[in-house]
C-alpha positions as a printed NumPy array, in Angstrom:
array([[ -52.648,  -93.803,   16.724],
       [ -55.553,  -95.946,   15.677],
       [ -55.61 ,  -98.004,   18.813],
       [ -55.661,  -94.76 ,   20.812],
       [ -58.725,  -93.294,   19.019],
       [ -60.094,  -96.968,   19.925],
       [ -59.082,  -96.814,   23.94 ],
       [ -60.896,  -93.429,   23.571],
       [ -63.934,  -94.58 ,   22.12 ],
       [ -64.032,  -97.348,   24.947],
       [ -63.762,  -95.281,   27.299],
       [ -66.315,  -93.254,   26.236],
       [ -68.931,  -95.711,   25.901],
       [ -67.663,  -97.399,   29.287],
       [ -68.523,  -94.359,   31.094],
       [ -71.697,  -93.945,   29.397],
       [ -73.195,  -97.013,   30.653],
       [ -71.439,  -96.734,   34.068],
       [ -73.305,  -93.454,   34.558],
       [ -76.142,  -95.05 ,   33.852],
       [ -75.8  ,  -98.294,   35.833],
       [ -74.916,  -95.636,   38.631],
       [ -77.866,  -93.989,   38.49 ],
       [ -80.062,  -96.642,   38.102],
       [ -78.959,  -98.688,   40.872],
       [ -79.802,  -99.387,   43.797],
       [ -83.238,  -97.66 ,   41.881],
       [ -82.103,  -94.935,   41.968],
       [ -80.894,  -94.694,   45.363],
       [ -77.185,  -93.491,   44.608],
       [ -78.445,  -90.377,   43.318],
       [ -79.39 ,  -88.343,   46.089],
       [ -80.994,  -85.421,   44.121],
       [ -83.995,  -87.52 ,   42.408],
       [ -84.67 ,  -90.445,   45.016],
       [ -88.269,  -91.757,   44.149],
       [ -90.393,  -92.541,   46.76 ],
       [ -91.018,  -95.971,   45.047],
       [ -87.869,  -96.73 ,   45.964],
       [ -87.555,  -96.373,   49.939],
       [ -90.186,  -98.996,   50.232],
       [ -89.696, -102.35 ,   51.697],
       [ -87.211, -104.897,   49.991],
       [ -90.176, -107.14 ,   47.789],
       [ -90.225, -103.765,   45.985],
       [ -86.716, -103.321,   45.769],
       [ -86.427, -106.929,   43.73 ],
       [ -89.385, -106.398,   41.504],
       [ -87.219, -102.892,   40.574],
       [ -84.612, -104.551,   40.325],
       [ -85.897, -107.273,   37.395],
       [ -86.507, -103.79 ,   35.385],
       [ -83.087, -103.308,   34.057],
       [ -82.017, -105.617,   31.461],
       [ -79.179, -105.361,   29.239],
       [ -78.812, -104.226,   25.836],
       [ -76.339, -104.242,   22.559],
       [ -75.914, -101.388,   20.417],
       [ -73.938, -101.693,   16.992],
       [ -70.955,  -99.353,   16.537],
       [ -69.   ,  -98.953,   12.828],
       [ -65.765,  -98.453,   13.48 ],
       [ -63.253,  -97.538,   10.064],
       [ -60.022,  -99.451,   10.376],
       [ -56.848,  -99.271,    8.079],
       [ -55.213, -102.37 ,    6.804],
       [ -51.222, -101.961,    5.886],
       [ -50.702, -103.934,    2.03 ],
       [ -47.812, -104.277,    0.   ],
       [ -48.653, -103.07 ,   -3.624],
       [ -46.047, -104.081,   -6.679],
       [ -45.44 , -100.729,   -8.799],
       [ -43.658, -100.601,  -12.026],
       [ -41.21 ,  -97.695,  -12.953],
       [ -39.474,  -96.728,  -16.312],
       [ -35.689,  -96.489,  -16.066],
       [ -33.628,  -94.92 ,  -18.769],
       [ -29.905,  -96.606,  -19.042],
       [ -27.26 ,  -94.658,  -20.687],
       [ -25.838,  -96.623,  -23.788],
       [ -22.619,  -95.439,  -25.526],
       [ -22.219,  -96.6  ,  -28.935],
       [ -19.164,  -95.649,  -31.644],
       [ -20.981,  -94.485,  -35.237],
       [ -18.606,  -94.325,  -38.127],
       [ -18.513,  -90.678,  -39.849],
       [ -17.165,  -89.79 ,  -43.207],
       [ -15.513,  -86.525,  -43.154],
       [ -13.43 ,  -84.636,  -46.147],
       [  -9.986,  -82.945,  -44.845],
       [  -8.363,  -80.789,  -47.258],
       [  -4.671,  -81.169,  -47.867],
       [  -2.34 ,  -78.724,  -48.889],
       [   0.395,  -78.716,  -51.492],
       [   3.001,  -76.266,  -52.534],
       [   4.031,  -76.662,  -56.169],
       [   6.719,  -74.182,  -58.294],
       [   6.066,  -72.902,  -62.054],
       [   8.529,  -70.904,  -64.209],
       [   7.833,  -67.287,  -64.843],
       [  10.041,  -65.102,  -67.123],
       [  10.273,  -61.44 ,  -66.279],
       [  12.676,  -58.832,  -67.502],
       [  14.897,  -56.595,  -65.203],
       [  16.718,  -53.095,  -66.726],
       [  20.253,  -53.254,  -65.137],
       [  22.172,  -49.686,  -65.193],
       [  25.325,  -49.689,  -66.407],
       [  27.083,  -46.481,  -65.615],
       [  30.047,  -44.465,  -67.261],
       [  32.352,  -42.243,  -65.154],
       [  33.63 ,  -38.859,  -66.999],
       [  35.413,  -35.597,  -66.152],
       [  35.527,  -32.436,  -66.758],
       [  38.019,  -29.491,  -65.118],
       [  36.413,  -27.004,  -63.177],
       [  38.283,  -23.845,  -61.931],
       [  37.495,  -22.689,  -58.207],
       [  38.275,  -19.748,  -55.302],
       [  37.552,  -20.764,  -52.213],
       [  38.   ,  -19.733,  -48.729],
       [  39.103,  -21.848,  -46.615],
       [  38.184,  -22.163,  -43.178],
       [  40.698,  -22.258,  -39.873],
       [  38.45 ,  -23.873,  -37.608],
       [  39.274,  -23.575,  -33.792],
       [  37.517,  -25.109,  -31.264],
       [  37.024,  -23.419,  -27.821],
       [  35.157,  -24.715,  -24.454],
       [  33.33 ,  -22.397,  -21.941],
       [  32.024,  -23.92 ,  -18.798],
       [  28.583,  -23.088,  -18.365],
       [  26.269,  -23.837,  -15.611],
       [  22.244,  -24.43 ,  -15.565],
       [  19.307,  -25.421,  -13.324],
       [  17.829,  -29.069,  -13.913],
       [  14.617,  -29.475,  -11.404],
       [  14.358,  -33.696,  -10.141],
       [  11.618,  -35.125,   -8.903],
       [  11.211,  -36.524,   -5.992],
       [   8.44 ,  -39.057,   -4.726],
       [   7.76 ,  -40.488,   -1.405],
       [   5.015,  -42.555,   -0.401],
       [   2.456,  -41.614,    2.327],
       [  -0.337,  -43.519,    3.813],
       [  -3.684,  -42.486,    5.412],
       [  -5.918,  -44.757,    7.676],
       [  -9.184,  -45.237,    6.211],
       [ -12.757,  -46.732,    7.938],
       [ -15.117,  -48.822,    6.255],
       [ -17.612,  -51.3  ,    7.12 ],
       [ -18.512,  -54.498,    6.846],
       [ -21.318,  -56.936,    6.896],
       [ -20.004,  -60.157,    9.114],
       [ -22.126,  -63.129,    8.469],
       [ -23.306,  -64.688,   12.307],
       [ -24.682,  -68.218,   11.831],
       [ -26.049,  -70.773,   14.342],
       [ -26.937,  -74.332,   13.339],
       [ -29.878,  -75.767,   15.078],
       [ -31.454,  -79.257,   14.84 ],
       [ -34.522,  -80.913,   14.893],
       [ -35.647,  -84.472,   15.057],
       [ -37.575,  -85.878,   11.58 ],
       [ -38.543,  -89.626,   11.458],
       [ -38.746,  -91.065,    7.929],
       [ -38.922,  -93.833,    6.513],
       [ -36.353,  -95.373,    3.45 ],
       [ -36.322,  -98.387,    1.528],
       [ -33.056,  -99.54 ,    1.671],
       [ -31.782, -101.107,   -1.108],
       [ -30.306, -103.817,   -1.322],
       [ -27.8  , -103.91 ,   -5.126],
       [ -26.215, -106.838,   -6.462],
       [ -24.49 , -106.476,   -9.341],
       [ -24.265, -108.926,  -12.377],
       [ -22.18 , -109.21 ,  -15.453],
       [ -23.021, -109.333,  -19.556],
       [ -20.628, -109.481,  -22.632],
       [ -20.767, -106.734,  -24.888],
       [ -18.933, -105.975,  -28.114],
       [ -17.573, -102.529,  -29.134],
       [ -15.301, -101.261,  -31.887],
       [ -12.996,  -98.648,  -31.682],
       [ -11.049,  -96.776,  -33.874],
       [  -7.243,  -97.643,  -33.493],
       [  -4.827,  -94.57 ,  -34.95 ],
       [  -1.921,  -95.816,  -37.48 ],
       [   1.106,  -93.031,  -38.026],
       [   2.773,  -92.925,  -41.134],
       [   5.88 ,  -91.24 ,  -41.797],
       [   5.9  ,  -89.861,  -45.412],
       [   8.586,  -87.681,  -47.581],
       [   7.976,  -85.112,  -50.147],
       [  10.724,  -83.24 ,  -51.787],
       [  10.916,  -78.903,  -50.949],
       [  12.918,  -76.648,  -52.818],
       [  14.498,  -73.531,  -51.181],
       [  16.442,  -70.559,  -52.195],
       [  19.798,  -69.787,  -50.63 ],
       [  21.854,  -66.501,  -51.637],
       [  25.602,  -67.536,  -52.003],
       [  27.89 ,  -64.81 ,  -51.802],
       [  30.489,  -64.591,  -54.985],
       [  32.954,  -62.229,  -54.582],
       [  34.74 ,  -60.101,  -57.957],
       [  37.864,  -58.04 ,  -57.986],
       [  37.554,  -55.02 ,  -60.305],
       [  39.909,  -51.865,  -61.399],
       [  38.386,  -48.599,  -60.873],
       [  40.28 ,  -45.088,  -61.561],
       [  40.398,  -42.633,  -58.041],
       [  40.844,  -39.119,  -58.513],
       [  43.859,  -38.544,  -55.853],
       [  46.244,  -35.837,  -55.401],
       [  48.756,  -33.832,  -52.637],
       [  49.235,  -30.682,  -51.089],
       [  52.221,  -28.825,  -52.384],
       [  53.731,  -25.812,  -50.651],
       [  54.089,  -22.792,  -52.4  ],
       [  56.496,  -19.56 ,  -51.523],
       [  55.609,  -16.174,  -52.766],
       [  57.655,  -12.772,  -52.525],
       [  55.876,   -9.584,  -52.532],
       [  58.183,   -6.208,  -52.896],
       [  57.807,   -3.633,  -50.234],
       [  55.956,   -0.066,  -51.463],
       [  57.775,    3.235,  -51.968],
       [  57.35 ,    6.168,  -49.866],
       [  58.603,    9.767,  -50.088],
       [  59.534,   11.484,  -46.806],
       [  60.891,   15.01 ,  -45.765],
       [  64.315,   14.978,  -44.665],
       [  65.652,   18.447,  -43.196],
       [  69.344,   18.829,  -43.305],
       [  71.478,   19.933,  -40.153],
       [  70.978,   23.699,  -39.469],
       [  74.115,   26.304,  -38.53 ],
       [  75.018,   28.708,  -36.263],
       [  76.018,   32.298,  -36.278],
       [  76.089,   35.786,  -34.943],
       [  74.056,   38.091,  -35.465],
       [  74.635,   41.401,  -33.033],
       [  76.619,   39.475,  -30.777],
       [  73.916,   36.989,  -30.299],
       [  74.079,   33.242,  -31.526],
       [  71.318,   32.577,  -34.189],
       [  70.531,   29.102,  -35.211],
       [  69.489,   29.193,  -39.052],
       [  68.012,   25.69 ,  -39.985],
       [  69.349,   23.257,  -42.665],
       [  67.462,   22.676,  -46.147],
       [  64.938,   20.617,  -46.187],
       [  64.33 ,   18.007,  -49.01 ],
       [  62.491,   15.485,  -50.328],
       [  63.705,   11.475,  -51.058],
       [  62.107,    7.758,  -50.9  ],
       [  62.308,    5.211,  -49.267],
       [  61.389,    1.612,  -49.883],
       [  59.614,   -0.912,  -47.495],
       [  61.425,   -4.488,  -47.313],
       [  59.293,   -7.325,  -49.24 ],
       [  57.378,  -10.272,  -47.525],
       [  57.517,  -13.725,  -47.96 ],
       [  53.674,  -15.813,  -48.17 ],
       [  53.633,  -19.519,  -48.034],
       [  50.482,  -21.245,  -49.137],
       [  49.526,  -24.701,  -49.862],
       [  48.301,  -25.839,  -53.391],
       [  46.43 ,  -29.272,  -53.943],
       [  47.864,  -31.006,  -56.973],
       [  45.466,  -33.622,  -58.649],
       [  46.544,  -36.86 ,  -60.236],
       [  44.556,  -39.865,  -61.376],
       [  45.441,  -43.393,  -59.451],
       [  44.337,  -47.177,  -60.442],
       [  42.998,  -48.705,  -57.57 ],
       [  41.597,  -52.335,  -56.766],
       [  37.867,  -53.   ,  -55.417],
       [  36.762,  -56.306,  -54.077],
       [  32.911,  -56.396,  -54.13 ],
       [  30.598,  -58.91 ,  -53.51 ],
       [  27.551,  -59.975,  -55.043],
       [  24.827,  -62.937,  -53.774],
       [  24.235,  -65.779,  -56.489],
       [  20.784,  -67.588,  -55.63 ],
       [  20.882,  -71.223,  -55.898],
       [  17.564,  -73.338,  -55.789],
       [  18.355,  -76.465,  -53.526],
       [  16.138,  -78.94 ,  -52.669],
       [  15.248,  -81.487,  -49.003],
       [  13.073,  -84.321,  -47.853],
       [  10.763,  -82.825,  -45.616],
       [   8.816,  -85.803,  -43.233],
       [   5.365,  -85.215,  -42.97 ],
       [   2.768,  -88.026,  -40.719],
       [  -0.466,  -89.718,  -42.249],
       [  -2.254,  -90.674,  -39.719],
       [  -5.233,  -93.189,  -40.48 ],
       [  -8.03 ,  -94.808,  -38.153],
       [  -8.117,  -98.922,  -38.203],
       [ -11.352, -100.335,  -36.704],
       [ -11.236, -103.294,  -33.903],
       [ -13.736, -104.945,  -32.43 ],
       [ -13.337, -105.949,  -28.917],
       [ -15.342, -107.272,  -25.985],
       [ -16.029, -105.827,  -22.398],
       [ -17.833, -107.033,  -18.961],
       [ -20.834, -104.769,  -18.513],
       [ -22.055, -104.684,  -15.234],
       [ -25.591, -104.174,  -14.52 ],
       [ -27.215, -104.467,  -11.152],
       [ -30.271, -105.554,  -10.084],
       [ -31.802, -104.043,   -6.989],
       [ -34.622, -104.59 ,   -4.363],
       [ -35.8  , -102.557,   -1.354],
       [ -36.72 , -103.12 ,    2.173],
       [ -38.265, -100.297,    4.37 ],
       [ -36.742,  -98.823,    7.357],
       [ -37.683,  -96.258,    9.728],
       [ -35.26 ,  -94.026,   11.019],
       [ -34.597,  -90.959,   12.767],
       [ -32.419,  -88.326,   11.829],
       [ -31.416,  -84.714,   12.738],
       [ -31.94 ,  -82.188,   10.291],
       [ -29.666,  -79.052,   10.658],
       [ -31.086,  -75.984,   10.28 ],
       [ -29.024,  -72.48 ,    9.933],
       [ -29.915,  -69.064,   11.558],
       [ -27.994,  -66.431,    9.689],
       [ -27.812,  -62.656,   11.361],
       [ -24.842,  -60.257,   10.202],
       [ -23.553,  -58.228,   12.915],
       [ -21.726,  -55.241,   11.619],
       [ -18.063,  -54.434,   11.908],
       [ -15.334,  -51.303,   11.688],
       [ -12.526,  -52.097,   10.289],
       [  -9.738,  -49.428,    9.111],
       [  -7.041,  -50.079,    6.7  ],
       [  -3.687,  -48.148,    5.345],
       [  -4.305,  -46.841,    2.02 ],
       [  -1.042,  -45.541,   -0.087],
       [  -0.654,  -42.243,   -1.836],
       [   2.277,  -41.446,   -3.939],
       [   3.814,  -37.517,   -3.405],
       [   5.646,  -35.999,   -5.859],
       [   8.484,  -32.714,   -5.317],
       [  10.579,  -30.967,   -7.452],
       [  13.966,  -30.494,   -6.082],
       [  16.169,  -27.731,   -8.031],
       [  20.016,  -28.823,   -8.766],
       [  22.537,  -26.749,  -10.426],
       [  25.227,  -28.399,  -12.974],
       [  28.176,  -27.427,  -14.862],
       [  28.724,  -28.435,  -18.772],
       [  31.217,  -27.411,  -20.992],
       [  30.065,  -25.719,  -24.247],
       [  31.962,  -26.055,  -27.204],
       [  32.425,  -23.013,  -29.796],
       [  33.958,  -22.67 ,  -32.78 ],
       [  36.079,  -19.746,  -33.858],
       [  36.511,  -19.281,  -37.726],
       [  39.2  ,  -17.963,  -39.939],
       [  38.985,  -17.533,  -43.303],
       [  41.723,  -17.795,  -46.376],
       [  41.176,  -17.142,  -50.216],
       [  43.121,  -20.031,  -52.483],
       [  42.357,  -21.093,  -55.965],
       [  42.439,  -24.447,  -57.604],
       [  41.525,  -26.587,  -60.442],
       [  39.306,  -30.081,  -60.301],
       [  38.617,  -32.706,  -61.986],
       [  34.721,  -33.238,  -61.358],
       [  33.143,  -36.54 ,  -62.862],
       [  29.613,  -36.838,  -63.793],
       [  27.966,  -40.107,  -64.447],
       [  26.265,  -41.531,  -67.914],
       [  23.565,  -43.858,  -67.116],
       [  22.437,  -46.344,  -69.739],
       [  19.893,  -49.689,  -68.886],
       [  20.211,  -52.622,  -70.395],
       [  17.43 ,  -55.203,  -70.723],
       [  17.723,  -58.697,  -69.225],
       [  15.323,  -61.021,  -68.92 ],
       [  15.567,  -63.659,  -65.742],
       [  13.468,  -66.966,  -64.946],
       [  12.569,  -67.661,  -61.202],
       [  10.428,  -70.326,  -59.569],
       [   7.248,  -68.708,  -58.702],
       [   5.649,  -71.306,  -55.805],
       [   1.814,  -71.477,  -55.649],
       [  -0.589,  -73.944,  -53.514],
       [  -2.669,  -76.583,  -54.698],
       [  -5.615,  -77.563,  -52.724],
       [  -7.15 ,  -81.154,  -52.898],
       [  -9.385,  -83.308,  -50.557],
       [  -8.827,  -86.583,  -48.718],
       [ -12.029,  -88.627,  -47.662],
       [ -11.329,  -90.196,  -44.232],
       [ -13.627,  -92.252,  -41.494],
       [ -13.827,  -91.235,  -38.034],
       [ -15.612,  -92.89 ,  -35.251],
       [ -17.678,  -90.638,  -33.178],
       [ -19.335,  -91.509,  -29.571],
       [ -23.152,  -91.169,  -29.555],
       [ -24.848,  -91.745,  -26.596],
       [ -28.84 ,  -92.843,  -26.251],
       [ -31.361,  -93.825,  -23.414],
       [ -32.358,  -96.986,  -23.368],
       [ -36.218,  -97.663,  -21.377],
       [ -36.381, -100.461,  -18.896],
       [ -39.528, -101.134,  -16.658],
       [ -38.232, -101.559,  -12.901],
       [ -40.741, -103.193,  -10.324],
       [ -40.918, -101.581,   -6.785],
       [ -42.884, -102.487,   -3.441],
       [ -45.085,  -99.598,   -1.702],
       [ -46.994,  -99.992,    1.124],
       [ -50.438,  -98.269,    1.206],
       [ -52.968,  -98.364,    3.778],
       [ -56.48 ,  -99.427,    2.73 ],
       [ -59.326,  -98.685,    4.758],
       [ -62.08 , -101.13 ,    5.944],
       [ -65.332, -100.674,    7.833],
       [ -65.377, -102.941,   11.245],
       [ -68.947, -103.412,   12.556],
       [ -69.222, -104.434,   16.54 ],
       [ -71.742, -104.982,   19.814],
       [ -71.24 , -102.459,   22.281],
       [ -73.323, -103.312,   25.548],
       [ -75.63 , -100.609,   26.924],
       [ -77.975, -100.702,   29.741],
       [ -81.182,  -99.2  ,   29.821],
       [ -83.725,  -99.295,   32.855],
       [ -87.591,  -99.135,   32.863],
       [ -89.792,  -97.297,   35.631],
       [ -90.215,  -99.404,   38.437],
       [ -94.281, -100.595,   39.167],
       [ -95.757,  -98.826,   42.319],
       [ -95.658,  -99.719,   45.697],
       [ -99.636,  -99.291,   46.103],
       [-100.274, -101.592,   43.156]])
């Protein structure tokens, strides 16, 4: 760029002075719009014109820029991790067992009885079915699908690319080496035992004697006489003449009873009796036993160890290049698109089905009987008990732990820049200038 603006400064002045030279040669004679008289005289006059011109300098500043490498200093934070020992409390949980006394009132129960006259009815119970029919309504779903339009924005890009020169400083790493020393924190597991007590139910099982109040249906025949009725009975009637004519004269009539046979009713007749009778029961017994439960301590050991650190040192060096920068155009071109969408129908559907319907049909028959009917006598009686009652204790255990801090660490790094620094050039540029030529006449 710089020598450009200097061929075009040249070029200028060049031209300049050639202009002039041009016109004033020959005195003038190349220009045919001012030719002096002077000048068409005879050649003594044209040297003497001639001798008039003489050459001249002028002085021209010209600014020109000097490329120099300047040494710059940056600050450069490194990343340094470091392991800083923290004392922490962690609680620890204990389960301990105390006695407590409490006191339980345990029934004890007494079975009496006492005889209680009833009449009852009893019932005959028959049981009958009748078919009967009814309406249930189902439903029925199908699924039915309807097209749908929407729209959507489609995203139309076009990458373009255009040429940008630039200049890097590549850089150029090597990479060194430095011991370091570091502690970490190693983990130790230990397996520990405390003792746990737990309650298990065991069953025990106890036979006892207890008295049932049993019994059986007898059968029971009773005969009830017939009843005693009086009826007219009408003795056979004669015959006779009376006139010559038969005449029937009816018998006496009279009065006598009659008895209906009896009936026989059977019936039956529950008979109580008392019977001894065997229960097994069972009852749960706790028993307290007690395990070794494992339980890890886990503790932090520190050890110091060393490393390699790299570190890398790194100088430029500048490099022009050319590269094509992508650029996106991004237009969105709409779009139809049409999709199924589902919709569920739902119909009711009648169906007719047959159940059968149970009835009952009742009879009813008087009887009377006697019962023994126990009641219960209900006394407590105080115990008192002792059970472990478990509770937690609470204490705290001081431990270290290492914990990873990290800090920046500020390094000056030295750079080279280039910078152009600008300088004023001073130089001759020739220019010719011509006088007025003398006068033929003189």
């Amino acid at each position: 760029m710089r020598l450009a603006m200097r061929a075009v400064v040249l070029a200028g002045v060049l031209m300049a002075g050639i202009a002039q030279s041009v016109f004033a040669g020959y005195c003038g004679a190349s220009s045919y719009n001012c030719c002096p008289t002077a000048a068409c005289s005879s050649g003594g006059d044209y040297c003497a014109a001639r001798s008039c011109c003489t050459p001249c300098y002028k002085t021209v500043q010209e600014v020109v820029y000097d490329k120099c490498t300047v040494t710059k200093y940056r600050t450069v934070y490194d990343t340094v991790c470091e392991q800083v020992p923290v004392t922490c409390t962690r609680n620890v949980y204990e389960t301990k067992y105390r006695d407590e006394c409490y006191t339980t009132q345990r029934p004890v129960t007494q079975t009496c009885y006492r005889d209680v006259c009833h009449t009852a009815c009893r019932p005959v119970t028959k049981t009958c079915f009748r078919t009967e029919q009814y309406t249930v309504k189902v439903p029925v779903t199908r699924t039915c699908y309807r097209d749908e339009c929407y729209t959507v924005c489609k995203p139309v890009t076009q990458t373009c690319y255009r040429d940008v020169t630039y200049e890097v400083c590549k850089p150029v790493y090597q990479t060194c080496y430095r011991d370091e020393c570091y502690t970490i924190c190693k983990p130790v597991v230990e397996t520990c035992y405390r003792d746990v007590c737990y309650t298990v139910c065991k069953p025990v099982v106890e036979c006892r004697t207890i008295d049932v109040c049993g019994g059986e249906w007898k059968t029971i025949v009773e005969k009830t006489p017939g009843c005693c009725t009086n009826r007219c009975v009408q003795d056979p009637g004669t015959w006779s003449c009376d006139c010559g004519k038969p005449v029937y004269r009816p018998g006496c009539t009279r009065t006598e009873q009659v008895c209906c046979p009896g009936t026989s009713t059977c019936r039956q007749v529950w008979v109580p009796r008392m019977e001894k009778r065997t229960v097994s029961c069972t009852r749960m017994v706790q028993e307290v036993k007690t395990c070794r439960v494992p339980y890890c301590v886990t503790r932090m050991v520190p050890c110091t160890q060393t490393r390699k650190v790299p570190y890398t040192t790194c100088h430029t060096v500048r490099e022009c290049r050319t590269k094509k920068v992508p650029y996106t155009v991004c237009s969105t071109v709409q779009e139809v698109k049409t999709r199924r969408v589902p919709y569920t129908v739902c119909d009711w559907r009648c169906e007719t089905r047959t159940r059968q319907v149970p009835f009952c049909s009742v009879s009813y028959e008087s009887y009377t009987y006697t019962t023994k009917v126990p009641y219960t006598v209900c006394n407590y009686v105080t115990e008192n008990h002792t059970r472990k009652v478990p509770y937690t204790v609470c204490r705290q255990v001081c431990e270290t732990k290492c914990v990873t801090q990290t800090r920046c660490v500020p390094r000056q790094q030295a750079y080279c820049e280039t910078v152009c620094v600008p300088r004023v050039v001073c130089r001759q540029v020739p220019v010719q200038t011509c006088g007025q030529a003398p006068s033929c006449a003189r």
